[in-house]
C-alpha positions as CSV (number, residue, x, y, z in Angstrom):
1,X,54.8,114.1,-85.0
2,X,50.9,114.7,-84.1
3,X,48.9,115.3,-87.3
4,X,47.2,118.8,-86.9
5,X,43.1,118.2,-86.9
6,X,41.8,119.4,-90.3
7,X,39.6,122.5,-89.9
8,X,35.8,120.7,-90.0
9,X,32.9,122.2,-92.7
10,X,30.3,124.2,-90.7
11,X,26.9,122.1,-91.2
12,X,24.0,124.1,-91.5
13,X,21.6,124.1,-88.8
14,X,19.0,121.6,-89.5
15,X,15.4,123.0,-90.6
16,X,13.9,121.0,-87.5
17,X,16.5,122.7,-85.0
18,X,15.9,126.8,-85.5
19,X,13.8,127.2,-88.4
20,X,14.1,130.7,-87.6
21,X,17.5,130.9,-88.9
22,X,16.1,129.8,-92.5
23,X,13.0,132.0,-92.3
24,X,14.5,135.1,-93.0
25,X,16.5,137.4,-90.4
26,X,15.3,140.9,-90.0
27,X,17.3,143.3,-92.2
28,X,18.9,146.2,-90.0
29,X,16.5,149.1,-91.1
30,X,13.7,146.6,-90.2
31,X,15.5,146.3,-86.6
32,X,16.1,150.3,-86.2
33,X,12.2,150.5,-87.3
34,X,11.2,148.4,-84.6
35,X,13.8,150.2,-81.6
36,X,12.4,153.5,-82.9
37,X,8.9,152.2,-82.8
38,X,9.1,150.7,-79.4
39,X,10.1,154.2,-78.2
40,X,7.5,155.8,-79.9
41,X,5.0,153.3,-78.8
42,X,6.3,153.2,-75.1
43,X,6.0,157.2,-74.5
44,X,9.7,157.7,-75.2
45,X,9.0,159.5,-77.9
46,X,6.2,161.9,-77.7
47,X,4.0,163.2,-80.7
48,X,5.6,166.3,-82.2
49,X,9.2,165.3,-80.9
50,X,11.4,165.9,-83.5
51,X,14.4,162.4,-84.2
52,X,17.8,163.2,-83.8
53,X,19.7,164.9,-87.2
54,X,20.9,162.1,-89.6
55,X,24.3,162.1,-88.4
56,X,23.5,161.6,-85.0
57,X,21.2,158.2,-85.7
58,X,24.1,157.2,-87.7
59,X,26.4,157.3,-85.2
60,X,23.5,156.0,-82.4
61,X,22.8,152.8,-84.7
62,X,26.2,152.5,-86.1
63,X,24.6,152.1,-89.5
64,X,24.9,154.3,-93.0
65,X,22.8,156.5,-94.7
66,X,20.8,154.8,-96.9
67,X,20.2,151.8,-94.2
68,X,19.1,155.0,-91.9
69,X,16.5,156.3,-94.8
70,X,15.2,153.3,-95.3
71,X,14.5,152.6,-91.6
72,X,12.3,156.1,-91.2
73,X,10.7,155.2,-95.0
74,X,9.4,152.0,-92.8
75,X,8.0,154.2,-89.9
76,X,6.6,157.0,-92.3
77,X,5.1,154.2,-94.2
78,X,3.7,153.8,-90.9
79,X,2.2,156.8,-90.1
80,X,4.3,157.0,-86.9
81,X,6.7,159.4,-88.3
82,X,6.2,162.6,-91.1
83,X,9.1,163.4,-92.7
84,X,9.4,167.5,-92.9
85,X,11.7,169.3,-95.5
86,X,13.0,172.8,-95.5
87,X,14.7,174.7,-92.9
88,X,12.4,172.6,-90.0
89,X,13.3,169.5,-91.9
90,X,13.8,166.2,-89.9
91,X,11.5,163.5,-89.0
92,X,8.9,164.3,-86.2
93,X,7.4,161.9,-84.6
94,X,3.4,161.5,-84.9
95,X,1.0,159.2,-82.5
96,X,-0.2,155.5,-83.7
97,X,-3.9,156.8,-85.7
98,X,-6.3,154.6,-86.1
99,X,-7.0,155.9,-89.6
100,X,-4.1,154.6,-91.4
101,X,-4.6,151.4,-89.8
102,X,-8.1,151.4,-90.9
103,X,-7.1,151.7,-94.5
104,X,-4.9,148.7,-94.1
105,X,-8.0,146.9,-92.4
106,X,-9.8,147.5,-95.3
107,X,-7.4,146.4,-98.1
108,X,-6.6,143.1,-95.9
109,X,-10.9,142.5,-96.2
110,X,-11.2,142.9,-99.4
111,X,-7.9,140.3,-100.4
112,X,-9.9,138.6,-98.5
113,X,-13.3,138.8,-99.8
114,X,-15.4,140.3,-97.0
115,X,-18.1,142.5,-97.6
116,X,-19.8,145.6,-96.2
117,X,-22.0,143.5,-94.6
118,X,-19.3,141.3,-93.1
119,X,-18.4,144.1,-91.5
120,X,-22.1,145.0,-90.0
121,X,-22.0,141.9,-89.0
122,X,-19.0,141.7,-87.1
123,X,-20.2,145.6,-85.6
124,X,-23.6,143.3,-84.3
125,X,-21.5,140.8,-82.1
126,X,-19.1,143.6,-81.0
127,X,-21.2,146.6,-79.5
128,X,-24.4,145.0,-78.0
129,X,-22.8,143.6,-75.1
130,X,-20.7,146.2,-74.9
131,X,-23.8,148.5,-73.9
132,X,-24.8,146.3,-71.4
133,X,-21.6,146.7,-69.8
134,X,-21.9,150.8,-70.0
135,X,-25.2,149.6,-68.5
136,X,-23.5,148.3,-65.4
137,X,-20.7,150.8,-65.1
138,X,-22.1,154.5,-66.2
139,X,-22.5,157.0,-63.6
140,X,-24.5,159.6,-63.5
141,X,-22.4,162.3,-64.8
142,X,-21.5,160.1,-67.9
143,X,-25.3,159.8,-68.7
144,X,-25.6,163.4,-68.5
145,X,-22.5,164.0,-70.9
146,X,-23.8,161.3,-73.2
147,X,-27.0,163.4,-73.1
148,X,-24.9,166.7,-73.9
149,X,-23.4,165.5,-77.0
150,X,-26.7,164.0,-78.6
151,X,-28.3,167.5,-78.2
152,X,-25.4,168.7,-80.1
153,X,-25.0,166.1,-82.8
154,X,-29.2,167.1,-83.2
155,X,-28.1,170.5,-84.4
156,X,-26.5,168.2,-87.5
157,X,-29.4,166.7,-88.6
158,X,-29.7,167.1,-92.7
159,X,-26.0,166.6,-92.7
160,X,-25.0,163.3,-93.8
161,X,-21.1,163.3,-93.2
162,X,-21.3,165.4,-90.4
163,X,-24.2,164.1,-88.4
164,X,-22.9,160.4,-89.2
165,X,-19.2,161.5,-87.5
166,X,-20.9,163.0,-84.6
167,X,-23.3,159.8,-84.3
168,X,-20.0,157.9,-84.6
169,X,-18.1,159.4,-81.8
170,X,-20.9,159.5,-79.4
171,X,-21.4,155.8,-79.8
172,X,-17.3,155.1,-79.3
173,X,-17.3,157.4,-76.4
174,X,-20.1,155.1,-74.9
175,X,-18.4,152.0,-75.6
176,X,-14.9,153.6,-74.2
177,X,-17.1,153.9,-71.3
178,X,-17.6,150.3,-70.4
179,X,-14.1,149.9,-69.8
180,X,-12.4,147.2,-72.6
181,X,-9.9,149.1,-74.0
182,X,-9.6,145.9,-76.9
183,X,-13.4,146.1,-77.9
184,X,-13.2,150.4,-77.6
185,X,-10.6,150.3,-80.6
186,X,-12.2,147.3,-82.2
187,X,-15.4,149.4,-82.2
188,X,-13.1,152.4,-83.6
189,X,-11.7,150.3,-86.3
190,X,-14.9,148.7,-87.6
191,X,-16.3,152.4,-87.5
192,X,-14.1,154.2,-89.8
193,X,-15.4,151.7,-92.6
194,X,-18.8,152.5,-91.2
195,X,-19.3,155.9,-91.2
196,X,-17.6,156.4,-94.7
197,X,-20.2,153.9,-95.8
198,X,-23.1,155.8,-94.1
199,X,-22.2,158.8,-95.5
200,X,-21.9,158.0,-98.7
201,X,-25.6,156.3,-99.0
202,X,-26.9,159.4,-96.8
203,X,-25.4,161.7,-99.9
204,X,-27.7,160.0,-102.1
205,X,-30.7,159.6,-100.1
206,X,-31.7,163.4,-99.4
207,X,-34.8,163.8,-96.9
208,X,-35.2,160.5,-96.4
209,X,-32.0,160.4,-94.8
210,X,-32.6,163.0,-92.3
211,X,-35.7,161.1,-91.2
212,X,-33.3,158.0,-91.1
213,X,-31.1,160.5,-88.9
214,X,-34.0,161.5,-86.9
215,X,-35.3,157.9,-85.8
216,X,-30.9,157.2,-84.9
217,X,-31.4,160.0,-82.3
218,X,-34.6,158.5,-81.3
219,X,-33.1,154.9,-80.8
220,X,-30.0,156.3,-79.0
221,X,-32.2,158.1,-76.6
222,X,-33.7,155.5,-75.8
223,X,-30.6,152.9,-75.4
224,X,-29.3,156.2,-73.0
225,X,-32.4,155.4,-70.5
226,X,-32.3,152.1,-70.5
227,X,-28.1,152.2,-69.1
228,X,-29.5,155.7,-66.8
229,X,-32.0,152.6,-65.5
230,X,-29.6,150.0,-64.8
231,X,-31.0,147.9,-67.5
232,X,-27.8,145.7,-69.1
233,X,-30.2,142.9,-70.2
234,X,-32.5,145.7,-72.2
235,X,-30.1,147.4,-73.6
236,X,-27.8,144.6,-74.8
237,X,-31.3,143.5,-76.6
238,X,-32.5,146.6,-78.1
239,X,-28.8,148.0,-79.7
240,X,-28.8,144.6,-81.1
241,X,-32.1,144.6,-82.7
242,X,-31.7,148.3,-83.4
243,X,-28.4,147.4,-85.4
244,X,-30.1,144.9,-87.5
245,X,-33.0,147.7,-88.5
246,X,-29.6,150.2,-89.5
247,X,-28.1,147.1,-91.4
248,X,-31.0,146.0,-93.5
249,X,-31.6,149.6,-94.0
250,X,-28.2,150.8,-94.7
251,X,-27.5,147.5,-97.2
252,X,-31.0,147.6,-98.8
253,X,-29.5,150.2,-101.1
254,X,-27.6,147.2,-103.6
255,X,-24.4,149.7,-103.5
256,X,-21.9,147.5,-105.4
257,X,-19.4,149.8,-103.7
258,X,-16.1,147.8,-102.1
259,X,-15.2,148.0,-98.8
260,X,-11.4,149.3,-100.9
261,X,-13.9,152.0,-102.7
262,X,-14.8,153.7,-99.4
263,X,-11.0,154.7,-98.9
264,X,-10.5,156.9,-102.2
């Protein structure tokens, strides 16, 4: 009579074979997160759509309450969701901001030691050649709207939050300008630490700020006719050496205040 085969031991995969499978698979509210998020991030799911009730995502990702909670706690922790309560409840969907991101930027640079001035620094290699190529690519009618705004953000002058957003905008509506969609957020990122820094030495610094303000309208006028003329080589050089002036200004002030400080 034929022995029956014992039933073999599964091995565990080796660590050299998948080390994937001893990593550390992704939790289902982790995987609902990320099919939510992909819809958001794709244009599925616009800003101020409103998610499904409860018991329809339940039934959609065939998974329970809590395990549905905790996936939208992952997306609100995000920012890409707000969770409303009340008669409107539900969770509505919100776009990707740069803000909250900004925020985590911050905390990761401080764990891991940078500095205010790491961050000029990194702002230096960014947006120089980045105004050479608005140099090559403005046209006329974006030199003249570029012109528009910095009459406006004039009128601000004496305002040191205010005139430092304004300042801030212009300059990332410039760089969007040039056409690198990587280096225009880059730029966006790096500037939210920026202008919360700026405005909080300008709050100390009284006139003497305004004249500060005065000469960053001056400079920027003159970086604006240098792209009007074509010039990428001149103004890749003078936003550079302009930027160093702000930076040993703007640091000059022995601020012991953290890059984490700037977010309270």
């Amino acid at each position: 009579m034929p022995r029956t085969p014992k039933a073999s031991n599964p091995q565990p995969t080796p660590i050299g074979a998948d080390r994937s499978l001893f990593v550390r698979a992704k939790k289902v509210p982790e995987l609902m997160a990320s099919d939510i998020r992909k819809r958001i991030v794709r244009g599925d799911l616009r800003e101020g759509d409103t998610l499904p009730p409860e018991a329809e995502l339940m039934i959609q990702y065939s998974v329970s309450r809590p395990t549905l909670r905790e996936a939208l706690r992952i997306l609100e922790s995000e920012s890409l969701i707000v969770i409303r309560r009340g008669g409107i409840g539900g969770a509505m969907v919100m776009r990707p901001m740069l803000d909250a991101t900004a925020r985590h930027f911050g905390m990761i640079l401080q764990d891991r030691g940078a500095t205010v001035q790491d961050v000029y620094k990194a702002r230096m290699v960014i947006e120089p050649p980045a105004m050479a190529d608005l140099a090559r690519a403005a046209t006329k009618a974006q030199v003249a709207e570029i012109k528009k705004r910095l009459d406006a953000a004039e009128e601000l002058v004496g305002s040191s939050a205010k005139y430092a957003h304004a300042i801030t905008e212009i300059r990332e509506y410039m760089i969007s300008l040039a056409g690198n969609i990587t280096v225009s957020l880059l730029t966006r990122l790096v500037d939210e630490i920026l202008e919360r820094y700026s405005a909080r030495i300008g709050e100390a610094r009284g006139e003497e700020w305004a004249q500060l303000q005065r000469k960053s309208q001056r400079s920027l006028r003159k970086l604006v006719g240098l792209v009007e003329a074509k010039d990428f080589v001149g103004a890749e050089k003078y936003w550079r050496t302009h930027l160093q002036e702000a930076a040993n200004y703007l640091l000059s002030t022995g601020s012991a205040t953290t890059i984490l400080d700037l977010f309270d």
